[in-house]
N, C-alpha and C positions, 0 to 999 in steps of 0.2 A: 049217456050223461050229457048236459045241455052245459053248450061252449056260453061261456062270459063274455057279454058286449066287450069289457073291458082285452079282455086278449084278442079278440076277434079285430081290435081296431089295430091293435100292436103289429100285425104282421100284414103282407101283401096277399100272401097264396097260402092255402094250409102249408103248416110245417109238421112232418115227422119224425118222432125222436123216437130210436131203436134203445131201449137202457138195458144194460147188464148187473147186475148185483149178484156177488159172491164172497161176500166180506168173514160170513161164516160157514154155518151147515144145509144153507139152500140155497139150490140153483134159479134164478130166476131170471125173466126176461119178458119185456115189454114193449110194445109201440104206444104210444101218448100223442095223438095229433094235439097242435095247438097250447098245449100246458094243461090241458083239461079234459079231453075227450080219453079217457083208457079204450083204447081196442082191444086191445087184449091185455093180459097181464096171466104169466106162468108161471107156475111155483113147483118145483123139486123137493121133497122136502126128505132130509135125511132120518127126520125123529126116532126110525124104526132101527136104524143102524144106529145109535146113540142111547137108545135108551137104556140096553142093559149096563151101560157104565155110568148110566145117573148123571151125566151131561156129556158135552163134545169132546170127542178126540181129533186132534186134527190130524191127522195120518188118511185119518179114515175121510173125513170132510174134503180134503183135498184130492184122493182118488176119486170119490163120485162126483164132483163137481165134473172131471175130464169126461167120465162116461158119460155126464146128462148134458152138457154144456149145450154139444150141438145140437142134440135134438130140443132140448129147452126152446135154441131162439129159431128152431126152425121151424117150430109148432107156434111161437109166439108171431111171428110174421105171417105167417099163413095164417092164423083165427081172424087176424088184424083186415085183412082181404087186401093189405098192400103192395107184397113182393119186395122186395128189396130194393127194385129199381125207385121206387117212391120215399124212401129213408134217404131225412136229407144232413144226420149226424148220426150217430153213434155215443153215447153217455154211459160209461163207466166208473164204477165204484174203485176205487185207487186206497182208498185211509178212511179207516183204522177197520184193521179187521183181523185174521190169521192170514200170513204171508203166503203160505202155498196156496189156499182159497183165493186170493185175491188175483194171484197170480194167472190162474186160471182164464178168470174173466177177462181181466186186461189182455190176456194176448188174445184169446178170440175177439176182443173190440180190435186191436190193434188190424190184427189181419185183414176184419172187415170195413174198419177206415181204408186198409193200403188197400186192396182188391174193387173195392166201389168208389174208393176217391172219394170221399164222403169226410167231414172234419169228425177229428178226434175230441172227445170231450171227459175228461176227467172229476168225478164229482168225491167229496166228502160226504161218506156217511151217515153221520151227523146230521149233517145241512139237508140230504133227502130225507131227512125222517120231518125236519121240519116243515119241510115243501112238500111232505105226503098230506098236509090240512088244507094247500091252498089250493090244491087238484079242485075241492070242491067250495073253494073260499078265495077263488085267486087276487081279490083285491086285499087281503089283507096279505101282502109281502113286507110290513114293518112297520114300528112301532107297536112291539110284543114281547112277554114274556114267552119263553120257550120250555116245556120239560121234555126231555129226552128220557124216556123212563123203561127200559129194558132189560135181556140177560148178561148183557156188556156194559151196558150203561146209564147211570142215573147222572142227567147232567141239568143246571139250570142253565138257559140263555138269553142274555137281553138283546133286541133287536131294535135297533134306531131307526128315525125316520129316514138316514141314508142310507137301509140296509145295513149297515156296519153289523158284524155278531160277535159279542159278547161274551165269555164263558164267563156266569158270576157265582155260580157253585157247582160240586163236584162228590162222587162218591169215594171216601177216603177207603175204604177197602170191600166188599160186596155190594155189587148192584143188587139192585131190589127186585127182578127175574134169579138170580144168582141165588141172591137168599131164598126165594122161593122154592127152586130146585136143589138147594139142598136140605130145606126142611123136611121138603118132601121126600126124600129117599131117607130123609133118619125116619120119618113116617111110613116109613115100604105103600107110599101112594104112588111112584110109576111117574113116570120121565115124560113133556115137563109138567114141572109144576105151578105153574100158574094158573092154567087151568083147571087143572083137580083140585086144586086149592080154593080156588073160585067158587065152583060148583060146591064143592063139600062146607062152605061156609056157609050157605044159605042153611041148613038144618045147624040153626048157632045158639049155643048156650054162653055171652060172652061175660057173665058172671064168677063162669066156672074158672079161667088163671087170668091173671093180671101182668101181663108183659112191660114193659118200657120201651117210651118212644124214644128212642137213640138221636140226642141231638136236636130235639126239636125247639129248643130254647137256647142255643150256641149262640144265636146275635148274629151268625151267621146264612149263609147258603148251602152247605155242603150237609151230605147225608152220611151214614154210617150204618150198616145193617147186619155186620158182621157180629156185634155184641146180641141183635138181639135173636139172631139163631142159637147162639149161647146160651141165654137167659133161659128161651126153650127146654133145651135140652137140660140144661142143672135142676130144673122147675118138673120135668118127666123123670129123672131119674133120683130125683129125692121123694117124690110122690109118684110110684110106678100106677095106681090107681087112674091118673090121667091118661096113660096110653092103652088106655081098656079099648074094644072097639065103639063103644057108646058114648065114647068123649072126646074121639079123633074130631069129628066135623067142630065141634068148641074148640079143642086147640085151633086147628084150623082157622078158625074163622077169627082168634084173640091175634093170633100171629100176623093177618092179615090187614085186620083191624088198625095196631098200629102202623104199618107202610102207610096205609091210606091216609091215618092221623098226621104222619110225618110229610109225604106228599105234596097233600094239598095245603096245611099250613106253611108251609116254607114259600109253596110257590102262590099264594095270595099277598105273604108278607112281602115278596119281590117283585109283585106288581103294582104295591101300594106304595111300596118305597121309590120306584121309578117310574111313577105316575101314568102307568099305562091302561088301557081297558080293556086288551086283548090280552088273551092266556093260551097258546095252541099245546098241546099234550098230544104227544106221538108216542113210539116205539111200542115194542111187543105188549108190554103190563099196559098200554091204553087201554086195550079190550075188557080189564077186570071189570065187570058187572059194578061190585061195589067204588070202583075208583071214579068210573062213570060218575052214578049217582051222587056220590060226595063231592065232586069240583063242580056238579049242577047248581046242588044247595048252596055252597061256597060260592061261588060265583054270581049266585042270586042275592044272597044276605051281603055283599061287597060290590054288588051294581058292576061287575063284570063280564064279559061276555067270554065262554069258554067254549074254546073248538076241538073237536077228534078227528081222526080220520075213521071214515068207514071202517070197521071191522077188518075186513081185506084188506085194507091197507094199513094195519095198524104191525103185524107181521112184517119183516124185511122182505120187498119188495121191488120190483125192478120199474114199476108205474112211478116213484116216488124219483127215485135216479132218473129217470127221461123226465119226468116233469122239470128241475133241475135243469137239466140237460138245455130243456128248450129255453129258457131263460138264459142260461151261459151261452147259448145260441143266438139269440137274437141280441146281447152285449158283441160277439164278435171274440166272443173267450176260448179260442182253443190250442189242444196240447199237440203235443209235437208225438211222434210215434217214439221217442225215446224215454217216454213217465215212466215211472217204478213207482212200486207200490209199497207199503209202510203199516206199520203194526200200530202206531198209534195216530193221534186225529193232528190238526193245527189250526185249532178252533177252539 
């Protein structure tokens, strides 16, 4: 991946930033020279242990994380060809996530601050999901809309020309991942759902039910997606005829239809209302095929310019935490070996 004039000028000597992410059910781990270059990037991923319960348990999440941790970053350091002697911090995910998951991470970061003498670096979750666009966009660091759109989270962010971040909407009860997976299991589609949902929407009849976009004219920023799994489900079980198997990929694809509707109109009206012309769109539902396409169009008909992260990075990540990381690095931002970790964000 090709380093940016712009960082390239910022630092004296390559910088290497080791990240940890464990906020939920993947173990992950990273080297990111420079803010841009990924070396590597590892992913554990528990899907296979989660899926017969139709989402996360954290009992479970927080066991495998102990069993993968190590070897996570000891395979991430080695594909990286650094050794550890060449790590010159350590970037951990601290908020907002499950507290035994998280907990995880942070003491292996801790250890190997204290053991390498290397600075501690404590990142928000959030904020790496935002700084997973500029890995390969590193000049835009602000003056942006921001969507956080995930299984934990749908959040809107404005981002000022002094970096300052913003929370200026919010999901009042299911994230839009959240909803997905559990429409998908009143569907018996299999764990998660965003993807099966994805895929299964392309074969789309969206004639066939008429869902509501929850919210999408409140005057507001925040989302709400809990009603329209509702809507779903009253609309399947007053007409059983739609959960035939010939009309799952239409449900599907109606259900889907409105997120995206809801989405990208929210987050175009909050880039117009605060006059910016950057939009970066992160978290796990970046990847949706159709959510892609719809904030292209949108973003073209509104003279804006809309960013993603790589597909692999659109997933929680530990590239996205070192990226982070190196920037909190080169401020001169770091934590002390006594952080604790925390169940929700402060952003």
């Amino acid at each position: 991946m090709k380093e940016s004039n712009l960082v390239k000028g910022l630092v004296k000597k390559d910088i290497y930033i080791l990240g940890i992410e464990t906020s939920c059910d993947d173990t992950c781990a990273s080297v990111v020279k420079n803010g841009t270059a990924v070396l590597s990037s590892i992913i554990s991923s528990q899907d296979e242990f989660h899926s017969k319960y139709g989402g996360i348990v954290p009992e479970i999440a927080s066991r495998k994380h102990i069993e993968m941790i190590g070897i996570v970053i000891k395979e991430a350091v080695e594909a990286a060809g650094t050794g550890f002697n060449r790590i010159d911090a350590v970037s951990v995910t601290n908020r907002p996530g499950l507290i035994g998951s998280l907990l995880v991470g942070v003491g292996a970061a801790k250890a190997i601050s204290y053991s390498r003498r290397i600075p501690l670096i404590a990142v928000n979750h959030l904020e790496a999901h935002l700084y997973s666009n500029m890995i390969e966009n590193p000049a835009i660091s602000s003056n942006f809309i921001g969507l956080i759109v995930s299984g934990g989270h749908t959040s809107l962010y404005y981002v000022d020309s002094e970096k300052n971040i913003k929370e200026i909407g919010h999901t009042l009860d299911d994230a839009a991942g959240e909803a997905y997976d559990k429409v998908a299991r009143y569907l018996n589609l299999g764990y998660p759902g965003g993807p099966i949902i994805d895929k299964l929407s392309r074969k789309r009849n969206l004639s066939l039910i008429d869902l509501p976009r929850p919210m999408i004219d409140s005057g507001d920023f925040n989302f709400s997606f809990s009603g329209l799994k509702t809507s779903l489900i009253y609309k399947t079980k007053k007409d059983r005829n739609l959960l035939l198997k010939e009309n799952i990929p239409s449900l599907a694809a109606s259900f889907q239809r409105s997120i995206v509707d809801v989405l990208t109109s929210k987050t175009i009206r909050a880039a117009k209302e605060y006059g910016v012309e950057n939009v970066l769109v992160s978290g796990g539902v970046a990847a949706n095929s159709e959510l892609r396409r719809e904030f292209i169009k949108k973003g073209r008909e509104n003279n804006l310019k809309i960013y993603f992260p790589p597909l692999h990075l659109c997933m929680d990540n530990a590239a996205m935490v070192a990226c982070l990381g190196f920037y909190r690095f080169m401020e001169g931002k770091y934590n002390n070996l006594n952080i604790d970790v925390y169940s929700k964000s402060d952003i």
